[in-house]
N, C-alpha and C positions, 0 to 999 in steps of 0.2 A: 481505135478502129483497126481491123484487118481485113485484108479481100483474101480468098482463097480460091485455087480454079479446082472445079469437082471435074468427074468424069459427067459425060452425058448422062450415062445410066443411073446414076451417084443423086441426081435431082428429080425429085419426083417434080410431074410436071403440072402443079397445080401451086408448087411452090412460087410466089412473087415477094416484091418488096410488102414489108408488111408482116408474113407469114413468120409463127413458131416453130423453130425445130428444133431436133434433137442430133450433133453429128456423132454420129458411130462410127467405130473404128470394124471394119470385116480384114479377121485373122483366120485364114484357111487353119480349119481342125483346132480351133479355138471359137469360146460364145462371142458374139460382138461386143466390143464395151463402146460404153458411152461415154466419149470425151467431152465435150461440152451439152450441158441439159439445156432447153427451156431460153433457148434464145429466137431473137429477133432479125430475119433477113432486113440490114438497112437499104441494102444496095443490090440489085441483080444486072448483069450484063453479059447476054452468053450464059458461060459455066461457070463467070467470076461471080462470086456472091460476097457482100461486105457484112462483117459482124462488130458490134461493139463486145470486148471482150476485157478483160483486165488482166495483166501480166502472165500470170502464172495460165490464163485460158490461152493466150496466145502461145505459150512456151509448148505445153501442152497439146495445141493444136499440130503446131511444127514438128514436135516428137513423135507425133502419131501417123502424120503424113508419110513417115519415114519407115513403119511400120506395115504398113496394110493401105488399102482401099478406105479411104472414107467418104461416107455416104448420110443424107437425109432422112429425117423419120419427121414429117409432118405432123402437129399436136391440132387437133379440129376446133381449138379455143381457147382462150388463154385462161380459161375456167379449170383445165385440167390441170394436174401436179408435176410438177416435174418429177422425173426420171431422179435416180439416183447414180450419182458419176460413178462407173465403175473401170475407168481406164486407167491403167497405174504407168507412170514412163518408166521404158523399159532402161535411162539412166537412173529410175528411181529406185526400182529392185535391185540394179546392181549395188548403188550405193548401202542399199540397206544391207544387201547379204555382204560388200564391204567391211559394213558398219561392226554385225555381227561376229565377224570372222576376226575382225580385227582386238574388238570384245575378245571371243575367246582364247585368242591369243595371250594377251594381258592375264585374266585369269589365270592360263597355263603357265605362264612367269613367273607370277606374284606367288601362284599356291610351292612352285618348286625354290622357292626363296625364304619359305616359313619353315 
């Protein structure tokens, strides 16, 4: 479980315990992503709201918070699909272009050793 405090504006106000959301990330001059799809408000108090989440939702949530505005998207039923996660952390592109860079590095070694 996590609690997280939104902004006021952050919560639509129809949200209660009980309710589906979806948290979005809002990145000025970038599309929203959706950091967590298709969960469950456990807990509401204020602008603290409780989710069950598993590791990598929580890590994910934390890295986003650090990022931008995260905000609410209410689902009118649990009949609907979840959303596709399109939030990537932004330690995760670096590691990858890391990853890559580091890649071709080795490459440029290995071919000037042949």
């Amino acid at each position: 479980m996590i609690e997280h405090i939104f902004q006021d504006e952050a919560i639509p106000s129809t949200v209660v315990v009980g309710s589906v959301v979806d948290i979005k990330l809002f990145r000025p001059k970038n599309e929203d992503a959706i950091v967590i799809a298709k969960t469950v408000v456990i807990g509401k108090k204020d602008k603290t709201l409780s989710f069950y989440l598993n590791m990598a939702e929580q890590e994910h949530l934390k890295e986003a918070n650090t990022e931008g505005l995260l905000f609410l998207v209410q689902y009118l039923d649990m009949s609907q699909s979840a959303s596709a996660v399109t939030y990537i952390p932004m330690y995760g592109e670096k590691y990858s272009e890391s990853r890559v860079e580091a890649n071709q590095s080795f490459e440029n070694s290995s071919m000037k050793k042949r």
